[in-house]
C-alpha positions in Angstrom: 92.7 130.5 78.0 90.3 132.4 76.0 88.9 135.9 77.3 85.1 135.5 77.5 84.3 139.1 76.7 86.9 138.7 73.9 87.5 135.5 72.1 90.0 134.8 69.5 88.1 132.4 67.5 84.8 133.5 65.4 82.6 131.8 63.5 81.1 132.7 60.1 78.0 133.4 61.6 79.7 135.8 63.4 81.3 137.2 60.3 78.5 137.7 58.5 76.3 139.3 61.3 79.3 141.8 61.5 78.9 142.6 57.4 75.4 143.3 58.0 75.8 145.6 60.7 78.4 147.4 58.5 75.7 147.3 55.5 73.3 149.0 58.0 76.0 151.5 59.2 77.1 152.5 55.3 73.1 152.7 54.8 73.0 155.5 57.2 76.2 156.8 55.5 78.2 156.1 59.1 81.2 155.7 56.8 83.8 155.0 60.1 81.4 153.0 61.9 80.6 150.6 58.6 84.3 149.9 57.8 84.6 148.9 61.2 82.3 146.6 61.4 83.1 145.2 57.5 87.0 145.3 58.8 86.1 142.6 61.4 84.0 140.7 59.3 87.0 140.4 56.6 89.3 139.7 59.3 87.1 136.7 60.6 86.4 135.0 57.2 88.6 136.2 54.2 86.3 134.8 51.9 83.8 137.4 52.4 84.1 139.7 48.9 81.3 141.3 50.4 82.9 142.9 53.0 85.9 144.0 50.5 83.2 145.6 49.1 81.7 148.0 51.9 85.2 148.4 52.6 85.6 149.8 48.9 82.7 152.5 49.3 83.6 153.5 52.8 87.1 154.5 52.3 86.5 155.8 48.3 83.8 158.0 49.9 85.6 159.0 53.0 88.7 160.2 50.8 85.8 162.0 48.4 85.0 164.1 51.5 88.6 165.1 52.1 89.3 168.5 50.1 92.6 170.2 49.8 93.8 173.3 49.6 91.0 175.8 47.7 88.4 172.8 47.6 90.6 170.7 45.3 89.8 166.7 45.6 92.2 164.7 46.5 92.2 162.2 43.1 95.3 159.7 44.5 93.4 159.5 47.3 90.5 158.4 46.6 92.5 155.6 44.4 94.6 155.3 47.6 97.9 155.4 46.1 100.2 158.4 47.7 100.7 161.3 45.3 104.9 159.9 45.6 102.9 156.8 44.2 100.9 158.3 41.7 103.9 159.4 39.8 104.4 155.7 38.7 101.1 154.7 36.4 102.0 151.5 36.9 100.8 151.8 40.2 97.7 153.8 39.8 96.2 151.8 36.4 95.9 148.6 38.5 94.4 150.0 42.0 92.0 151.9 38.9 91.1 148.1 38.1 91.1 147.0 41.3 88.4 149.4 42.7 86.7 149.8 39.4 85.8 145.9 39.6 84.4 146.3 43.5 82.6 149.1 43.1 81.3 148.1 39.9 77.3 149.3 40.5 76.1 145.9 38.3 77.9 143.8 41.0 78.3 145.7 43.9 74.8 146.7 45.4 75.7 148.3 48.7 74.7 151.8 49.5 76.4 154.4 47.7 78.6 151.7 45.5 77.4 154.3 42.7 78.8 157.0 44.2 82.0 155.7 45.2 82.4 154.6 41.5 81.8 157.4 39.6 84.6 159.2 42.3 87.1 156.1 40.9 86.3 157.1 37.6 86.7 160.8 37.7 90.0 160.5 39.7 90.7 157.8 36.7 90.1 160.5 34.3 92.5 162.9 35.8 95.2 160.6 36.8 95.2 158.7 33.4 95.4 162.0 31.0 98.9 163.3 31.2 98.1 167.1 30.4 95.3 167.2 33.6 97.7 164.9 35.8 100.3 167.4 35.3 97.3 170.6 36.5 96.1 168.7 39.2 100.6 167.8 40.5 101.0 171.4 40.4 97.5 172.3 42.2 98.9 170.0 45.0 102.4 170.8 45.1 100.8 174.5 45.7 98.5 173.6 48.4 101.3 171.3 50.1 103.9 173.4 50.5 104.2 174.4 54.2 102.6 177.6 55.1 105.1 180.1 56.3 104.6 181.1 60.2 104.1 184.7 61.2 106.7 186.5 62.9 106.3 186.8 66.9 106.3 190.4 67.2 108.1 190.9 71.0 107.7 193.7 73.5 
């Protein structure tokens, strides 16, 4: 029996009202709140490139925000491979395509889409040139290594 507050079947109405709450959600730059809402509209119909789309620009600008260490962006993330990932460019060249081709600003008109693409393409341009891949591993083995705790002073 189906829960009538929740049910387990939607329609593609239903789909696509969800992806245009999510559009108005990334419009405001309510980054969470807009993946959300594209999340369920992807889930519901998987046909829906649009929502892979929001999706895209949420989570590439969401990882843009994220800083580590002394300011440094976080370039594997905003691809979202791991940095144990990133070693292999195997792995990073095709997420590069992958997110390159959604966030594309000629064919993906959401809010922000430009943004979030020119963030694929500067991480690109790191993660793709050997000599500044190498910098940016060292930057954030640096800034990952565990802090070391202060000594408890007892009295």
């Amino acid at each position: 029996m189906e829960h009538p507050f929740f049910p387990t079947t939607t329609t593609r109405a239903e789909a696509l009202r969800w992806l245009t709450i999510a559009e108005k959600l990334l419009s405001k730059r309510d980054l969470m709140g807009s993946k959300s809402f594209a999340t369920r509209a992807r889930d519901s119909d998987q046909t829906l490139l649009p929502a892979d789309q929001i999706l895209a620009v949420a989570d590439t600008l969401l990882s843009g925000d994220r800083r580590i260490g002394n300011n440094l962006q976080d370039w594997y993330s905003i691809l979202q491979v791991s940095p144990h990932q990133g070693r292999d460019s195997e792995l990073v060249a095709p997420q590069y395509r992958r997110l390159a081709l959604l966030l594309n600003p000629h064919k993906n008109k959401f809010p922000f889409a430009d943004q979030a693409f020119r963030l694929v393409l500067d991480a690109w341009t790191v993660l793709s040139n050997p000599s500044k891949k190498s910098l940016f591993d060292k930057e954030l083995a640096f800034y990952m290594q565990p802090q070391p705790q202060p000594i408890a002073e007892f009295h």
